[in-house]
C-alpha atoms as a printed R data frame, in Angstrom:
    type eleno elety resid chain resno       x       y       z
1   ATOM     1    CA   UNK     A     1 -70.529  97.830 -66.495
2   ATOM     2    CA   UNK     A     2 -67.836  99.955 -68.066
3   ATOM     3    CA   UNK     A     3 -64.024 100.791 -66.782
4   ATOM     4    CA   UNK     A     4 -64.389 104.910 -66.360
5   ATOM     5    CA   UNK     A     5 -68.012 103.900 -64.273
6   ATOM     6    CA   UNK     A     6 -66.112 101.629 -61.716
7   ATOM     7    CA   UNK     A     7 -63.102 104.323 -61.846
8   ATOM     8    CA   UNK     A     8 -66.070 106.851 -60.839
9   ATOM     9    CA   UNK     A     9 -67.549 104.469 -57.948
10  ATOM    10    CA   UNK     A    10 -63.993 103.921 -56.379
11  ATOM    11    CA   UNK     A    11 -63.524 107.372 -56.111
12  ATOM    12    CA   UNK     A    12 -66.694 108.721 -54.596
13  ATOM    13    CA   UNK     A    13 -66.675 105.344 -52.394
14  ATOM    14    CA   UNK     A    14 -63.577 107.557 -50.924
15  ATOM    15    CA   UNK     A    15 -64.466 110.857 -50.851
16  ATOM    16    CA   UNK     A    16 -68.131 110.551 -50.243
17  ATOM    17    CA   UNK     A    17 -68.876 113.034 -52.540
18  ATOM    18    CA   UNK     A    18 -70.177 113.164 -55.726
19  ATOM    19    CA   UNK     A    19 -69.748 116.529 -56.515
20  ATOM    20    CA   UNK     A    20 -65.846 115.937 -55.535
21  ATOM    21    CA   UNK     A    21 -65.340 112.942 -57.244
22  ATOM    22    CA   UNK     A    22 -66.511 114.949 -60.183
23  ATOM    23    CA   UNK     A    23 -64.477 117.691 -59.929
24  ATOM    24    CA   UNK     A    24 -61.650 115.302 -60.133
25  ATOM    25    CA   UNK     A    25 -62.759 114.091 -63.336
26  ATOM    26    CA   UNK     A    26 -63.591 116.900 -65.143
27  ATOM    27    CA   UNK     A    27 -67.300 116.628 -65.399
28  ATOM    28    CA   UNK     A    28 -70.755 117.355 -64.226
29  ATOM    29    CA   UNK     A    29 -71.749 116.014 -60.850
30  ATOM    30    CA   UNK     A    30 -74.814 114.960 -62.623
31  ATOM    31    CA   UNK     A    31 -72.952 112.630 -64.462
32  ATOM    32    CA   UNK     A    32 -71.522 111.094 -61.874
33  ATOM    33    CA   UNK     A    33 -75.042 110.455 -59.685
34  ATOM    34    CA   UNK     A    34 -76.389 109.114 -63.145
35  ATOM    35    CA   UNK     A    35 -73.634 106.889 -63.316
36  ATOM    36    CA   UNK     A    36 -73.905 105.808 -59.828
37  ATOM    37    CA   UNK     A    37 -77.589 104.815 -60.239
38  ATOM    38    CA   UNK     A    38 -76.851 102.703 -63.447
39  ATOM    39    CA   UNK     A    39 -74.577 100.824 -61.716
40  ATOM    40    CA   UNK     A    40 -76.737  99.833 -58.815
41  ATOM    41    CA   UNK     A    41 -79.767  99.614 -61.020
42  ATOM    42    CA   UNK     A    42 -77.489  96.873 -62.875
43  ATOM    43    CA   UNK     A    43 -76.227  95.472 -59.819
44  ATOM    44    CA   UNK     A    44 -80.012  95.056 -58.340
45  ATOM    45    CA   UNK     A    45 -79.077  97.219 -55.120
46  ATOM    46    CA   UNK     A    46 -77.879 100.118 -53.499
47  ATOM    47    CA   UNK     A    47 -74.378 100.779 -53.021
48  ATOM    48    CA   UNK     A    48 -74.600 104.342 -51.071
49  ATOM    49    CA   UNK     A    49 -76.939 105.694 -48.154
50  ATOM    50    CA   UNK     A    50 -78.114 109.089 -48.577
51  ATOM    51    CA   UNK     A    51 -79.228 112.060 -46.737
52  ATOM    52    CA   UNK     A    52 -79.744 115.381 -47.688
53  ATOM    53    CA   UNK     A    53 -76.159 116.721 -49.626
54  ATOM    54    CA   UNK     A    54 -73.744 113.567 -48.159
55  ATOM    55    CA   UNK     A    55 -73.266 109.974 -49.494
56  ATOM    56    CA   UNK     A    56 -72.262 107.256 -47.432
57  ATOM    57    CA   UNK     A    57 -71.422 103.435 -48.564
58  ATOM    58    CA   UNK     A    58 -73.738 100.752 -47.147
59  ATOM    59    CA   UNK     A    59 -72.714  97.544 -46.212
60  ATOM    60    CA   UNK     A    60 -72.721  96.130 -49.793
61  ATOM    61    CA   UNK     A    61 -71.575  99.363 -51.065
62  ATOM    62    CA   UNK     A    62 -68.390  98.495 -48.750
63  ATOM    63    CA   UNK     A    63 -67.979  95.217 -50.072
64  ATOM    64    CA   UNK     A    64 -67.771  95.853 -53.877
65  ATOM    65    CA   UNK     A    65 -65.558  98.650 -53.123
66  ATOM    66    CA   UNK     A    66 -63.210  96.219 -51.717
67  ATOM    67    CA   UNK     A    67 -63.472  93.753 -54.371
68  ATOM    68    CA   UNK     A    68 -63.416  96.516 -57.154
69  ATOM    69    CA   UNK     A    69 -60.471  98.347 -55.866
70  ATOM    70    CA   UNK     A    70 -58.446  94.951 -55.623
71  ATOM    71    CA   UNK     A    71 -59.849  94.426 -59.840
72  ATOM    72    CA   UNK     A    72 -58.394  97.758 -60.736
73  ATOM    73    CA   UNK     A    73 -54.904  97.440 -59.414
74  ATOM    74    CA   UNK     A    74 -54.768  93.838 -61.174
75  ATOM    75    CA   UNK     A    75 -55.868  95.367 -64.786
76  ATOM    76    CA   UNK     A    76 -53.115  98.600 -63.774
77  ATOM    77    CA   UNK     A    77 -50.662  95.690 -62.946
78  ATOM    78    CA   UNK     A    78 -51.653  93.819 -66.324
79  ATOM    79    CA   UNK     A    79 -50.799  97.007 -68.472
80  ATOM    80    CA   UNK     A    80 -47.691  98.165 -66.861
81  ATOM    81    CA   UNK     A    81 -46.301  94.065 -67.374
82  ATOM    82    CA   UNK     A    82 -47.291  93.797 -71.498
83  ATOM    83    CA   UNK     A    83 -45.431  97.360 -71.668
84  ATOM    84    CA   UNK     A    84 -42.632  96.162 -70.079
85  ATOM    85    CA   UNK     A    85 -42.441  93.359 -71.822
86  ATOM    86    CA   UNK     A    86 -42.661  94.816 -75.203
87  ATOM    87    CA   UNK     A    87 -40.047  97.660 -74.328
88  ATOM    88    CA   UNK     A    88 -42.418 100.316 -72.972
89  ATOM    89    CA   UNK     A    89 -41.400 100.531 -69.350
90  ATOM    90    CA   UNK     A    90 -42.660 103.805 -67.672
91  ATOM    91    CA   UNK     A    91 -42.567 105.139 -64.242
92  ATOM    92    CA   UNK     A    92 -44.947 107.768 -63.117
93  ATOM    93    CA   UNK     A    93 -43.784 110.373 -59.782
94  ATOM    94    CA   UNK     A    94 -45.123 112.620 -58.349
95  ATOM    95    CA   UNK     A    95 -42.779 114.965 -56.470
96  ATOM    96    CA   UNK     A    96 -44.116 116.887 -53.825
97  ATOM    97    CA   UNK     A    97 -40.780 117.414 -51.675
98  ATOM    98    CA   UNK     A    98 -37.208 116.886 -51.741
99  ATOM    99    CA   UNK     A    99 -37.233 117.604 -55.651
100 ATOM   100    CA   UNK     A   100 -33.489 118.510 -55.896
101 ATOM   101    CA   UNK     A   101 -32.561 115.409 -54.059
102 ATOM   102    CA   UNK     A   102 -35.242 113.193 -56.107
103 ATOM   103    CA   UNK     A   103 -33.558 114.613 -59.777
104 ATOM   104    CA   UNK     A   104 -30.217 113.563 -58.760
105 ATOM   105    CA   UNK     A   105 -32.106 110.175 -58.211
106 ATOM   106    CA   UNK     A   106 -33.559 110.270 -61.754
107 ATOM   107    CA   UNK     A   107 -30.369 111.200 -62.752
108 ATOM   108    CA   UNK     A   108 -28.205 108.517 -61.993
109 ATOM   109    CA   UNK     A   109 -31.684 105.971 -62.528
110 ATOM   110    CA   UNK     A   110 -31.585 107.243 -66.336
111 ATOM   111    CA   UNK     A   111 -27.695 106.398 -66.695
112 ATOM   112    CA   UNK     A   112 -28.573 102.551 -65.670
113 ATOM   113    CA   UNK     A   113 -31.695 102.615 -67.204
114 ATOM   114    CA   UNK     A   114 -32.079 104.702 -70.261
115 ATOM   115    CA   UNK     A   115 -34.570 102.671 -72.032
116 ATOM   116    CA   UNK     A   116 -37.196 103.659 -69.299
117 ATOM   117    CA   UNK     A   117 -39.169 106.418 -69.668
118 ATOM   118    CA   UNK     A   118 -40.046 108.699 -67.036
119 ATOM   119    CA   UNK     A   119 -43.177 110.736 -66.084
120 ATOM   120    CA   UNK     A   120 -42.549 113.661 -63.568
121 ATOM   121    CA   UNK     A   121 -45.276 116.007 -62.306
122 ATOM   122    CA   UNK     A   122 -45.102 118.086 -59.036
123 ATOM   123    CA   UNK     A   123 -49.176 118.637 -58.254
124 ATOM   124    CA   UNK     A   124 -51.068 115.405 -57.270
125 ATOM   125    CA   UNK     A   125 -54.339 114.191 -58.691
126 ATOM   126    CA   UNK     A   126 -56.604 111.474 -57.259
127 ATOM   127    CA   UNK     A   127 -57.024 110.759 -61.056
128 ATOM   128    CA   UNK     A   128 -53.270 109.608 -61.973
129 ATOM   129    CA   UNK     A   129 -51.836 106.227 -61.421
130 ATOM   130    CA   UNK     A   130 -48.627 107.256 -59.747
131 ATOM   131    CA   UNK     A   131 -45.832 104.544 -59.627
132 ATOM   132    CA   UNK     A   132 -44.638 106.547 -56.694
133 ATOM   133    CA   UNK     A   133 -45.394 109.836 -54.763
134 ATOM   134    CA   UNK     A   134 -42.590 111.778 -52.804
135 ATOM   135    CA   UNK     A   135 -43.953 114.007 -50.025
136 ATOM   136    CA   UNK     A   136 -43.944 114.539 -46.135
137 ATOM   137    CA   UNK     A   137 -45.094 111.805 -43.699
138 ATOM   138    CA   UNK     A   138 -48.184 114.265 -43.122
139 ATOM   139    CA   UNK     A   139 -49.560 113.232 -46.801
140 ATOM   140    CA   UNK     A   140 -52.720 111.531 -46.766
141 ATOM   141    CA   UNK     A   141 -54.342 109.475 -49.810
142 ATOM   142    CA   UNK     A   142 -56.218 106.346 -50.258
143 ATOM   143    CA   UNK     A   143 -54.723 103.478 -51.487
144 ATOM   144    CA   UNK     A   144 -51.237 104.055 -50.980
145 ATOM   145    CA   UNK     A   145 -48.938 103.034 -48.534
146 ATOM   146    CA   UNK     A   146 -46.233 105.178 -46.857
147 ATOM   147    CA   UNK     A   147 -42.358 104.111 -46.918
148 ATOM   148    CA   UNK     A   148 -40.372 106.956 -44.942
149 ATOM   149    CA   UNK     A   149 -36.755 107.455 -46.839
150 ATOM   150    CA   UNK     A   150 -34.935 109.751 -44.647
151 ATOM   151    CA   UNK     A   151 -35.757 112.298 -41.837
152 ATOM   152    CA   UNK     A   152 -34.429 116.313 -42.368
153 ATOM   153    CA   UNK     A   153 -34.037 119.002 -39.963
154 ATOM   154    CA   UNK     A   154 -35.764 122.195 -41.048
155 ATOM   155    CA   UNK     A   155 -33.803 125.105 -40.218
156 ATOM   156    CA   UNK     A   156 -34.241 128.642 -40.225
157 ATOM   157    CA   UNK     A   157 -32.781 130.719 -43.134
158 ATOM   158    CA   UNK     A   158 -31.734 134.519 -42.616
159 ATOM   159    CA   UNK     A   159 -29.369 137.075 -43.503
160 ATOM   160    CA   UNK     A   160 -25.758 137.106 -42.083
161 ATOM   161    CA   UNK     A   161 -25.863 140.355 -40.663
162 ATOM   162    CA   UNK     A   162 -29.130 139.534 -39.438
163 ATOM   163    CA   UNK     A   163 -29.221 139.744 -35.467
164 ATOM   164    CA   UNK     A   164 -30.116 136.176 -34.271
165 ATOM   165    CA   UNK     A   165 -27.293 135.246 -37.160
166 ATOM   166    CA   UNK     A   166 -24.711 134.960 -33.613
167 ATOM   167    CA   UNK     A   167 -26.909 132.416 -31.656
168 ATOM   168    CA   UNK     A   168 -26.099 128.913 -32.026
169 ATOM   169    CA   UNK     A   169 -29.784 127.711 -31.752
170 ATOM   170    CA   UNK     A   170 -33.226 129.940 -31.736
171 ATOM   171    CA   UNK     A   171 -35.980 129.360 -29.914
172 ATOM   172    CA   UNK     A   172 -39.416 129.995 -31.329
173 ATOM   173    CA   UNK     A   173 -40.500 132.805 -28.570
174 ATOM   174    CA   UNK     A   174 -37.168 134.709 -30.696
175 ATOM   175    CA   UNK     A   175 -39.320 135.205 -33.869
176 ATOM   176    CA   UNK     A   176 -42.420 136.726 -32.780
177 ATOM   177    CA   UNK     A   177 -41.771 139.831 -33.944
178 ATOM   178    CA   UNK     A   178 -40.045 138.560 -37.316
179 ATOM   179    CA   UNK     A   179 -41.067 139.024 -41.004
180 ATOM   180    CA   UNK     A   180 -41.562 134.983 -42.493
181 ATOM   181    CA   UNK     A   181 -41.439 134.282 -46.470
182 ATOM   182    CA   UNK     A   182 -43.477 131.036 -46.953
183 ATOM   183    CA   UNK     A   183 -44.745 128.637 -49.163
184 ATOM   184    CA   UNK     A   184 -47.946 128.668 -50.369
185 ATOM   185    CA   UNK     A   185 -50.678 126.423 -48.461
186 ATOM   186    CA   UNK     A   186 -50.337 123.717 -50.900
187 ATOM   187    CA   UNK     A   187 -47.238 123.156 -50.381
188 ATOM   188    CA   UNK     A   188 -45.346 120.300 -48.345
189 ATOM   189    CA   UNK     A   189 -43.459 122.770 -46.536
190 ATOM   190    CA   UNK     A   190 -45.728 125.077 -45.466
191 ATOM   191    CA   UNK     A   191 -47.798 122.284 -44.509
192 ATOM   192    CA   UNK     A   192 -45.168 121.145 -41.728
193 ATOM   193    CA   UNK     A   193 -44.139 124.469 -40.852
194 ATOM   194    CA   UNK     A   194 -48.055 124.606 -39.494
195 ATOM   195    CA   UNK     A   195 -48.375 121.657 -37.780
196 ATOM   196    CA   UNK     A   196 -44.990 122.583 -35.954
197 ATOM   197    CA   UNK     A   197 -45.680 126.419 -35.124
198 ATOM   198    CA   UNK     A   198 -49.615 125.247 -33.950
199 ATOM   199    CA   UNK     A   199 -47.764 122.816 -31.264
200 ATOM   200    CA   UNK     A   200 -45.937 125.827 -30.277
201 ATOM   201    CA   UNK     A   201 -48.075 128.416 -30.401
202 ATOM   202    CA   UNK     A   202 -46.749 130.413 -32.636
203 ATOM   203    CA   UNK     A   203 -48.193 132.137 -35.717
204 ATOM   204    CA   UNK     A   204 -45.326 133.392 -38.403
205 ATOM   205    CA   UNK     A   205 -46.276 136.965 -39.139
206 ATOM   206    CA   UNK     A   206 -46.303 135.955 -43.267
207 ATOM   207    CA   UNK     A   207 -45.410 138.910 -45.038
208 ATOM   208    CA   UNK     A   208 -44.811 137.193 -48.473
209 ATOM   209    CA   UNK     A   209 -46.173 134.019 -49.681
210 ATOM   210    CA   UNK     A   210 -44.998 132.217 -52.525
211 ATOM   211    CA   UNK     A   211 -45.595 129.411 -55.249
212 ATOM   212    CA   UNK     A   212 -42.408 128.977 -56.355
213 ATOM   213    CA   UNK     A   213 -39.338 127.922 -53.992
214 ATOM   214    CA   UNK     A   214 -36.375 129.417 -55.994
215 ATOM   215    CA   UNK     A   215 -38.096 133.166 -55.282
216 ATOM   216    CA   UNK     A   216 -38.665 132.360 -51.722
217 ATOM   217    CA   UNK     A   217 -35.057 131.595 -51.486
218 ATOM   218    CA   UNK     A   218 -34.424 134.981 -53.489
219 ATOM   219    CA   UNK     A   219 -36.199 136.950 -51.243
220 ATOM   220    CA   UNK     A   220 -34.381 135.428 -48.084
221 ATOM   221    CA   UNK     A   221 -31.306 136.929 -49.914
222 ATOM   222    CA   UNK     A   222 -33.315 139.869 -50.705
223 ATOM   223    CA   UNK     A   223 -33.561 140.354 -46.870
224 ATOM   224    CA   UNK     A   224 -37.104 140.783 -47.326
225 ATOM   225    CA   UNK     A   225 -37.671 138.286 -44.577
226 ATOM   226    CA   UNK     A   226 -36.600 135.041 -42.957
227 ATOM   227    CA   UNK     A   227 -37.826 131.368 -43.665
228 ATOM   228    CA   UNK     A   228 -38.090 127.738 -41.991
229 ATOM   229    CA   UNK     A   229 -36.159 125.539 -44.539
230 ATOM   230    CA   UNK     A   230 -35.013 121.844 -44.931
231 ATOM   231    CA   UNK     A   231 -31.546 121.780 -44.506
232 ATOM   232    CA   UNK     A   232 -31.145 118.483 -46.535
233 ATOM   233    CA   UNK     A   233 -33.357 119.229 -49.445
234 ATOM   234    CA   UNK     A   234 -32.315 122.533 -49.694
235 ATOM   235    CA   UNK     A   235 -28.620 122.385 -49.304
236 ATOM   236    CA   UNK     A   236 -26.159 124.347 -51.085
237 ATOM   237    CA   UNK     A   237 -28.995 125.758 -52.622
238 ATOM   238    CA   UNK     A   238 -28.593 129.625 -50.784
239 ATOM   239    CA   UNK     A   239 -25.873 132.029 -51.690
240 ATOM   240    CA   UNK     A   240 -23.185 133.102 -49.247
241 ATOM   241    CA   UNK     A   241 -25.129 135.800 -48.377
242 ATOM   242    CA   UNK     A   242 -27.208 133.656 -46.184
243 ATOM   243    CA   UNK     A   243 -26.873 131.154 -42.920
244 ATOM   244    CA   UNK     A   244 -29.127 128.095 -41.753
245 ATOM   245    CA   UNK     A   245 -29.738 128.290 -38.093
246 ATOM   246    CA   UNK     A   246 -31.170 125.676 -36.264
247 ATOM   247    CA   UNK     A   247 -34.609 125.183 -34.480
248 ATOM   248    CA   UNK     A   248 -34.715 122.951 -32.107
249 ATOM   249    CA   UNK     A   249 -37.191 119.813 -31.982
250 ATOM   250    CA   UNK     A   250 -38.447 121.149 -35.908
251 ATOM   251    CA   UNK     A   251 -37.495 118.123 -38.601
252 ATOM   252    CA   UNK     A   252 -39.769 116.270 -41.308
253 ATOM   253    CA   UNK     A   253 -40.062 112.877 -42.811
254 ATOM   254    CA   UNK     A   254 -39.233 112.514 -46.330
255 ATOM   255    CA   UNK     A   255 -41.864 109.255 -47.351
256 ATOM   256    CA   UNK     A   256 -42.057 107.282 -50.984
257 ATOM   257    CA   UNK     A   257 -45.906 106.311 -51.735
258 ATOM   258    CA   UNK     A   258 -47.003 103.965 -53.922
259 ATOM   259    CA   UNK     A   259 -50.096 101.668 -54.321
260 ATOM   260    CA   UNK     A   260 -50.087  98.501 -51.725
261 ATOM   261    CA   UNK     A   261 -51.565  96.277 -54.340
262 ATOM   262    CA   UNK     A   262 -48.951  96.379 -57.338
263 ATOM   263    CA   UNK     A   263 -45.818  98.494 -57.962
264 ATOM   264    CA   UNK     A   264 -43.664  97.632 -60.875
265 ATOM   265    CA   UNK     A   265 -40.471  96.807 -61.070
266 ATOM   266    CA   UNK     A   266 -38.815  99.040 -62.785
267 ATOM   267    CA   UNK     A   267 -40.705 101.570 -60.289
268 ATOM   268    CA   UNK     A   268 -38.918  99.446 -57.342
269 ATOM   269    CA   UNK     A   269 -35.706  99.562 -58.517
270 ATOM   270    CA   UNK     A   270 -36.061 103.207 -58.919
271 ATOM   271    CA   UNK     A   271 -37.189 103.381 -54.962
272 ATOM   272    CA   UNK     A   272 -33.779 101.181 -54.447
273 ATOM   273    CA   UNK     A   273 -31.855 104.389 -56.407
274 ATOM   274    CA   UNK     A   274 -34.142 107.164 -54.691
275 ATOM   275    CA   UNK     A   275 -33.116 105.648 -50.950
276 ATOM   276    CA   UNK     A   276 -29.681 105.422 -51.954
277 ATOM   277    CA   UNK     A   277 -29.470 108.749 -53.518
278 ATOM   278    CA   UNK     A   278 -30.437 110.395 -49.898
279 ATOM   279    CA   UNK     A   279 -28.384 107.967 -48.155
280 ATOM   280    CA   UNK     A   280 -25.083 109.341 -49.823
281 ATOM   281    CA   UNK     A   281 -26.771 113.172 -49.388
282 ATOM   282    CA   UNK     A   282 -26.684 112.957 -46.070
283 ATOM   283    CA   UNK     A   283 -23.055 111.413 -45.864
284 ATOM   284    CA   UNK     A   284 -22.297 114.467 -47.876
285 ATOM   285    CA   UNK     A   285 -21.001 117.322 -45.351
């Protein structure tokens, strides 16, 4: 019974999915089956019901998923202590929203703390141990729990010669007929900006999408459309040439995740920092 083979059960115990579970690792979905049998031809039993092209765990399967999961977050919790302890303290993040707000957090972290070393990316994968994940309360992933840090209005971003630029608040039925820059669909905000506009009805007629949020911003100053923005993330972060209006009822939750079994503590004080950070943002007028 090897490490990577249990790492390989956990995950397709989630997904129920072989052929996703290898995707996330990089190999063959043959591999992963072959591993799968191995393990129950070890373990003297099956671990997943099948039929036709899904996988589902059985009652045992359930069971040493449980147990297995709970083993792999004591080993991650044994590693991360011997590297603290011999001067190799790391924290791992994966930010997903808020980044300005989250690398003024780092910032002041590293001035306390400049012996730890720390590990930014901005896309997830099932197959990094994150010390801590910063998205929207609409994230979903196994094995983490959610913290919310601070909710942000999202506001609408236009031109000030634009003509809604004179109301004090829009209403959604106001932008029917309006050009929308977005985010791509993997993105937190566009993800939001969905769920809201599907409670309302409404369908932003998306002339541009985009990957990157310092162009979308451009092309709002472009005048190449308007945009639904967060006013806390994204503040000060416009030119003069443009105004946030507000839209009434449309805010987001900005959430820390991080594994319920074991966080470290040099990833907790971090969380202390991160909290604090948006605290004093907010304060900031």
């Amino acid at each position: 019974m090897e490490l990577l083979q249990l790492k390989y059960f956990c995950d397709a115990a989630e997904t129920q999915n072989f052929s996703k579970t290898a995707k996330e690792f990089g190999v063959p979905p043959s591999n992963i089956s072959q591993c799968i049998k191995r393990l129950e031809t070890e373990l003297g039993t099956k671990l997943f019901g099948r039929c036709s092209n899904s996988i589902v765990l059985n009652e045992k399967g359930q069971y040493f998923y449980t147990e297995i999961a709970d083993a792999l977050n004591i080993i991650e919790r044994a590693k991360k202590e011997i590297g603290a302890e011999a001067g190799r303290d790391e924290i791992k993040i994966c930010i997903m929203a808020a980044r300005r707000i989250v690398m003024l957090a780092v910032e002041q972290f590293m001035k306390s703390f400049p012996q730890v070393s720390i590990v930014i990316s901005h896309k997830y994968s099932k197959n990094e141990e994150y010390d801590l994940v910063i998205n929207d309360d609409l994230f979903e992933a196994e094995g983490l729990e959610r913290k919310v840090i601070i909710s942000e209005e999202i506001a609408l971003a236009l031109q000030n010669v634009h003509r809604l630029n004179k109301r004090e608040h829009i209403t959604v039925d106001e932008l029917k007929t309006e050009n929308f820059i977005s985010m791509n669909s993997e993105n937190s905000l566009c993800r939001v900006t969905k769920k809201f506009c599907d409670e309302q009805g409404f369908a932003p007629n998306n002339v541009i999408q985009i990957d990157d949020p310092f162009y979308m911003r451009k092309c709002v100053e472009l005048g190449l459309g308007v945009a639904f923005v967060p006013t806390l993330s994204w503040k000060g972060m416009f030119d003069s040439s443009v105004t946030l209006k507000k839209i009434i009822g449309f805010s987001r939750n900005i959430c820390a995740y991080r594994r319920n079994k074991y966080v470290s503590r040099v990833a907790e004080t971090f969380l202390d920092v991160l909290i604090d950070t948006f605290e004093k943002e907010q304060n900031v007028k």
